[in-house]
C-alpha positions as semicolon CSV with decimal commas, in nm:
position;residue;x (nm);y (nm);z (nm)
1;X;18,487;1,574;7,621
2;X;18,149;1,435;7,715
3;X;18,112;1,247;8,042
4;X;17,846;0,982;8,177
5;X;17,663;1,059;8,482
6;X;17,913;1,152;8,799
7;X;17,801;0,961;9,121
8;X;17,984;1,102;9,421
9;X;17,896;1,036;9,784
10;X;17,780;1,244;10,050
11;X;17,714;1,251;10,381
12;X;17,316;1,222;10,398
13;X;17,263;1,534;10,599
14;X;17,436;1,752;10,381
15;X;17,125;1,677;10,107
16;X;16,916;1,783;10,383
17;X;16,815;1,431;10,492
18;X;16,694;1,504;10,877
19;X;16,930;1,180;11,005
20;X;17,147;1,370;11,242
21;X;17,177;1,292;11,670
22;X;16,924;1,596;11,708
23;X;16,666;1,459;11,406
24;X;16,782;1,793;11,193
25;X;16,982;1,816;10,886
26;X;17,292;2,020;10,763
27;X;17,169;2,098;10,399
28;X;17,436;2,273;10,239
29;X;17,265;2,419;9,900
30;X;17,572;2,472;9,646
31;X;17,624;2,092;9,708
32;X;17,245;2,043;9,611
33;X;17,131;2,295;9,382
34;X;17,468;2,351;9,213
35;X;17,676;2,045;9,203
36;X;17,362;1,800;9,217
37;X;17,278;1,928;8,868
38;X;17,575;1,771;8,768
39;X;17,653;1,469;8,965
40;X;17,426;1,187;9,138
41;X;17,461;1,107;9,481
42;X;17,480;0,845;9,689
43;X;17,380;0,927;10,030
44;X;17,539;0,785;10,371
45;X;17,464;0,827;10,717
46;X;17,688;0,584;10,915
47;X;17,560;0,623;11,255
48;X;17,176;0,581;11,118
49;X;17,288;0,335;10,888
50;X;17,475;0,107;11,178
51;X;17,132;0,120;11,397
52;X;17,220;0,413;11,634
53;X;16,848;0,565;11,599
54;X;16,701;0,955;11,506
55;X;16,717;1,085;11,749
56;X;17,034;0,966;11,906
57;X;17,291;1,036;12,207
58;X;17,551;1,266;12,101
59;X;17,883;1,114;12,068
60;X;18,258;1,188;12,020
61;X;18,575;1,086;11,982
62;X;18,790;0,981;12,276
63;X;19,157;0,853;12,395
64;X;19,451;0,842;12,117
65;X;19,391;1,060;11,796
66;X;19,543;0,755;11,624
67;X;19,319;0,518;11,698
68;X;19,021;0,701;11,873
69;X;18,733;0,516;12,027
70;X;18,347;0,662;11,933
71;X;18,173;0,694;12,220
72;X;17,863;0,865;12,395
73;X;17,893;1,167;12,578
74;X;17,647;1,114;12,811
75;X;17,635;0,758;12,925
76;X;17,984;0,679;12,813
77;X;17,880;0,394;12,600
78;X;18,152;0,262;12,387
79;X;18,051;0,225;11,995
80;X;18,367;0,164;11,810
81;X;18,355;-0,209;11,686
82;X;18,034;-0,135;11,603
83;X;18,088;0,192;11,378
84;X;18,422;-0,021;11,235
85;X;18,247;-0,325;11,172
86;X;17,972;-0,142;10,984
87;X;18,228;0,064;10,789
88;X;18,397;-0,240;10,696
89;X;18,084;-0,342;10,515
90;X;17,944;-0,035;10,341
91;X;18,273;0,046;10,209
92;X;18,258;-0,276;10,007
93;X;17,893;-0,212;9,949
94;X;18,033;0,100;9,820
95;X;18,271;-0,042;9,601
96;X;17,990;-0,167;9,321
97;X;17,816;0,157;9,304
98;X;18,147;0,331;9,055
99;X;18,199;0,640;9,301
100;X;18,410;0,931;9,158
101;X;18,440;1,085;9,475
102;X;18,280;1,161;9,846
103;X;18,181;1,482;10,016
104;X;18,206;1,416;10,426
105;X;18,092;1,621;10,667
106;X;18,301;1,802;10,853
107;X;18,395;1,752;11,268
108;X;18,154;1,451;11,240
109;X;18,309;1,150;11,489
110;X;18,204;0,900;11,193
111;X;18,225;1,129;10,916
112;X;18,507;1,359;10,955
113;X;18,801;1,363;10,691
114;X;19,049;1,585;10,949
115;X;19,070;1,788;11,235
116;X;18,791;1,629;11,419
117;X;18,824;1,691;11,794
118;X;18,901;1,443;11,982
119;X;18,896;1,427;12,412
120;X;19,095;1,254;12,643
121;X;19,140;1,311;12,985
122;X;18,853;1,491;13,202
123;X;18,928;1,877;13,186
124;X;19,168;1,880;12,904
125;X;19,139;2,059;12,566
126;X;19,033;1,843;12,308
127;X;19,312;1,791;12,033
128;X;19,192;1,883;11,669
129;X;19,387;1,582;11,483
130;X;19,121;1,321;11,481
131;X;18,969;1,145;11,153
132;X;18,628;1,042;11,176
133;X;18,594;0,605;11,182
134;X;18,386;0,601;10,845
135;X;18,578;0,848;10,664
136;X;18,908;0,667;10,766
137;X;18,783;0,363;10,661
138;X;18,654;0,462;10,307
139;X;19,016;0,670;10,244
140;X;19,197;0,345;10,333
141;X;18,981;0,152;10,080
142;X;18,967;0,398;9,843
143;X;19,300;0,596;9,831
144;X;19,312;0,781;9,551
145;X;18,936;0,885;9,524
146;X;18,915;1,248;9,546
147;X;18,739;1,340;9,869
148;X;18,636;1,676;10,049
149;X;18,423;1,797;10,328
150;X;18,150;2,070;10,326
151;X;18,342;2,303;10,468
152;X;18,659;2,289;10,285
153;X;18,433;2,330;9,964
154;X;18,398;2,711;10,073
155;X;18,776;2,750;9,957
156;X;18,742;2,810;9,608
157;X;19,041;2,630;9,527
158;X;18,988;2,351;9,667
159;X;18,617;2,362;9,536
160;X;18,764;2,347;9,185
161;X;19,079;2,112;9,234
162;X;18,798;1,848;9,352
163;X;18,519;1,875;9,090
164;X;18,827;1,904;8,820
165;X;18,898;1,580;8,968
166;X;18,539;1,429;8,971
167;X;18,501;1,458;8,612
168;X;18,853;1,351;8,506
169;X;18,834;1,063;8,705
170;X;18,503;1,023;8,516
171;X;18,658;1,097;8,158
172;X;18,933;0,824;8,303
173;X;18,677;0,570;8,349
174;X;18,466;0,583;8,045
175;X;18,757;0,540;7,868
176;X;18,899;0,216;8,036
177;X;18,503;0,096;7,920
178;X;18,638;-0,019;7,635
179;X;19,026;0,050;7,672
180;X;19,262;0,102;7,354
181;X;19,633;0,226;7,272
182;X;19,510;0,451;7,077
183;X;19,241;0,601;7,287
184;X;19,506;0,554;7,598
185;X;19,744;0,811;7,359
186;X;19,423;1,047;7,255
187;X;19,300;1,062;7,636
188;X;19,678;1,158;7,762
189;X;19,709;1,391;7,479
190;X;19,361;1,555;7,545
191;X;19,458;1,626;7,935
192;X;19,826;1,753;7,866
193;X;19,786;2,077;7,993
194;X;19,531;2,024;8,294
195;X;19,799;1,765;8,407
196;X;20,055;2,016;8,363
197;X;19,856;2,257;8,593
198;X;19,918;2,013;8,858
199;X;20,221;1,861;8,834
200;X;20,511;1,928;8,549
201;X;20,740;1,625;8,667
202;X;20,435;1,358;8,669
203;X;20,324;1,491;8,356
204;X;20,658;1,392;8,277
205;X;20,588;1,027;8,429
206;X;20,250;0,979;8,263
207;X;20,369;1,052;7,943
208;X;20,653;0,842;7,979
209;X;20,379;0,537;8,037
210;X;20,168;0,649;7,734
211;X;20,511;0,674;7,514
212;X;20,508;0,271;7,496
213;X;20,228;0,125;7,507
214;X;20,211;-0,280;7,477
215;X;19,901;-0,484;7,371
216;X;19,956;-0,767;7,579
217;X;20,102;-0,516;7,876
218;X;19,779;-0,308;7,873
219;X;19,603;-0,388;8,128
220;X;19,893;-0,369;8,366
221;X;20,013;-0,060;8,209
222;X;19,653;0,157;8,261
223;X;19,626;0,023;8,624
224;X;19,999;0,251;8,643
225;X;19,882;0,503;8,451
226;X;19,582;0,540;8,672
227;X;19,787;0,533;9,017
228;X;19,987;0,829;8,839
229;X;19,668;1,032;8,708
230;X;19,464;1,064;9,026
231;X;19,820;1,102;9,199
232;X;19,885;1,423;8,973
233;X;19,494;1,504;9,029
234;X;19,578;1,519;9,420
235;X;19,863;1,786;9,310
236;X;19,652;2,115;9,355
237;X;19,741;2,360;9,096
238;X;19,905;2,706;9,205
239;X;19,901;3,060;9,012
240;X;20,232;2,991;8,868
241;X;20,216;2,653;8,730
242;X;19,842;2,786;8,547
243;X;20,100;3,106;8,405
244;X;20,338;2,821;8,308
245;X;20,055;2,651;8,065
246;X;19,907;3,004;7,934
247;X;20,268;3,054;7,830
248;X;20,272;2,724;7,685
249;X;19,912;2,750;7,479
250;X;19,976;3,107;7,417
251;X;20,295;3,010;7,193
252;X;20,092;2,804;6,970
253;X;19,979;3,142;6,815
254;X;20,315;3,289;6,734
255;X;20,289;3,270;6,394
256;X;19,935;3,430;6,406
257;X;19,822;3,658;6,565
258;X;19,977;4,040;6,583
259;X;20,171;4,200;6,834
260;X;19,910;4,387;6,934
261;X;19,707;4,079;7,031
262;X;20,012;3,941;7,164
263;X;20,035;4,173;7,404
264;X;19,667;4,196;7,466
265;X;19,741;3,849;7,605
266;X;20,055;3,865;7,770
267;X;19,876;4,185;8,002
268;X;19,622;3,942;8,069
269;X;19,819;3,722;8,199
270;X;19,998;3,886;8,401
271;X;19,717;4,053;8,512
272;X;19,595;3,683;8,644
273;X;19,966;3,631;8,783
274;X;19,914;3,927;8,970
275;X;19,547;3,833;9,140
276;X;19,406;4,129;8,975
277;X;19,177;3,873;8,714
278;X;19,013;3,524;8,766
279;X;19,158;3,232;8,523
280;X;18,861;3,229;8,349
281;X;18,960;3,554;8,188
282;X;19,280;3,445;8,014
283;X;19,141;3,119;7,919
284;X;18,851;3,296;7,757
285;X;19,089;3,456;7,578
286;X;19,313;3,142;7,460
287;X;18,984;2,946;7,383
288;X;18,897;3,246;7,132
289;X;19,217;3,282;6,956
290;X;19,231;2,900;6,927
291;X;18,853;2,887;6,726
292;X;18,938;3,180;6,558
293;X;19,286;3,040;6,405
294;X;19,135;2,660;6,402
295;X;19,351;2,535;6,684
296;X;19,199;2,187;6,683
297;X;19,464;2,026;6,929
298;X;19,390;2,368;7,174
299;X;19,037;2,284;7,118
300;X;19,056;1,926;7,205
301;X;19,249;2,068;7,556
302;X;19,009;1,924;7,827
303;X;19,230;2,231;8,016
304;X;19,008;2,490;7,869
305;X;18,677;2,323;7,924
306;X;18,751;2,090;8,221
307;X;18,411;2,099;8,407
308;X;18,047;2,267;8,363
309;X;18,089;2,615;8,252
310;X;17,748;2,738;8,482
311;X;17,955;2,605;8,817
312;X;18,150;2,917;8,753
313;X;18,467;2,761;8,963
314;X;18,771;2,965;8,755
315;X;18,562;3,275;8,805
316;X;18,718;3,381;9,142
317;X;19,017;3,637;9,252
C-alpha cells in the first residue's frame, strides 16, 4: 500500500546538528542515510531550543527518579520549570506538524525515553530509572506514538517493530483523510496478518470494531479503532506468533501447490522457528507462491510488504 511522506522526530544531534553542551553532535548514520530516505524529520533540541546556549554547562538529573529536577553539574543551577515550561509548548507546537513517531536520544536529562541516570545524595550511585523532562512530556501528550531512542534502534527487533509502526500509523492516517466503511473494512482486512503478528486477542478486538460499522457512529468508532491499532502496534511480535501467521498464509495454498512444495515450505519454516533463517526467507517464499497461484487477498497482505524492502529489517538471525 502506498504511503505519503513519514515525518518522525528526532533529537537534532542525532542528524548531526552540532547543538549539544560540548558544541558537537551525535550523528548516528542508519538514522540519516537509511531511514532519512524514507521519512522526513523534524528536528528538536530542547535545551538549545529553551535558550540554554552552544556551548552549555553540563547538566543532569537530580533528587526523586519520579519527578527529577534538571540541573547543572557545576554551579548547581536549577533548570526544571524552565525545561517543563518549554516542553509544555513545543509539544503542542508539535502537535500541528502530523508526527508518526520520535527518535530520542538516549541518557539525555531532556531527551531520554528510560534509564537515564539520575543522582541524589553526594557519593551515592546514580539510579538508572530516570526519564528525560522532554521525552516525558511528549509520551504523556502523545501516548500511543511509537517512539525509540538511538540506541535501542541497534536491536534489530526493535528497529523493525518501530518503523513497522511508522508506516502503519502512516497507512492509518491517510486513510482517516477521507474516512469510509468501506475503506475502514479494506484497511482492517489489508493488515490482518501484521496485526496478528502482534497480538492474536486484539486482532480479535479490532475486528470485532470493523464487524459493525455505523455511519452516524463513525467517527467515534475509528477514534476506538485507532486506540486499539497503535495498542496492538506496541505488542512486539515474537518468533512464534510470525510461525503462527506462515501457518495461517501457508494454508491458503492447500489446494495448490504439491507436496513437495509443501514441504519445501514447511522446512522453511521451521528452519525460521529454529533461528537458523531470517523472516525474510519464508516470506519470500509465501509472496512467490501467492503471485504464482494469483493470491490477490495474500497480495493485498500489507504483512508481506510492510515497510521499504532496501531497509533490509526482516533480514536478520
Amino acid at each position: 500500500m502506498e504511503t505519503s511522506r513519514i515525518r518522525i522526530g528526532v533529537s537534532s544531534c542525532l542528524l548531526g546538528n552540532s547543538v549539544r553542551f560540548d558544541g558537537g553532535h551525535k550523528l548516528d548514520h542508519w538514522i540519516v542515510e537509511v531511514l532519512g530516505r524514507h521519512v522526513e524529520f523534524v528536528p528538536v533540541c530542547p535545551e538549545a531550543e529553551c535558550g540554554l546556549g552552544i556551548p552549555r554547562e553540563a547538566m543532569h538529573l537530580a533528587g526523586d527518579p519520579v519527578t527529577p529536577r534538571l540541573v547543572t553539574i557545576r554551579s548547581g543551577v536549577d533548570l526544571t520549570e524552565r525545561m517543563l515550561d518549554y516542553s509544555l509548548r513545543r509539544v503542542e507546537e508539535l502537535a500541528h506538524e502530523d508526527l508518526c513517531g520520535f527518535i530520542f536520544k538516549s541518557d539525555s536529562p531532556s531527551s531520554g525515553m528510560e534509564r537515564v541516570k539520575v543522582y541524589g545524595a553526594p557519593g551515592s550511585s546514580p539510579l538508572k530509572r530516570g526519564v528525560g523532562l522532554f521525552a516525558r512530556t511528549f509520551m504523556e501528550r502523545f501516548p500511543l506514538i511509537p517512539v525509540e531512542e538511538e540506541g535501542r534502534l541497534n536491536d534489530p527487533n526493535l528497529r523493525e517493530n518501530f518503523i513497522e509502526s511508522l508506516f502503519t500509523l502512516r497507512r492509518w492516517r491517510d486513510f482517516r483523510a477521507a474516512p469510509t466503511a468501506a475503506g475502514w473494512i479494506g484497511f482492517h482486512a489489508a493488515h490482518k496478518y501484521l496485526l496478528m503478528s502482534h497480538s492474536v486477542p486484539l486482532l480479535k478486538a479490532l475486528g470485532k470494531l470493523v464487524a459493525t460499522p455505523r455511519k452516524a457512529d463513525l467517527p467515534v468508532q475509528l477514534a476506538s479503532y485507532e486506540v486499539l491499532l497503535l495498542t496492538c502496534l506496541r505488542t512486539k511480535p515474537t518468533v512464534s506468533r510470525h510461525v503462527n501467521v506462515l501457518q495461517h498464509l501457508l494454508g491458503y495454498f492447500k489446494n495448490d501447490i504439491s507436496a513437495k512444495e509443501k514441504t519445501e515450505l514447511l522446512e522453511v519454516i521451521s528452519n525460521y522457528q529454529a533461528g537458523f533463517l531470517p523472516l525474510i526467507v519464508p516470506v519470500t517464499l509465501l509472496r512467490h507462491h501467492a503471485r504464482l497461484y494469483e493470491k490477490t487477498y495474500l497480495l493485498d497482505q500489507v504483512y508481506l510488504d510492510p515497510h521499504p524492502v532496501e531497509l533490509a529489517l526482516r533480514n536478520h538471525v
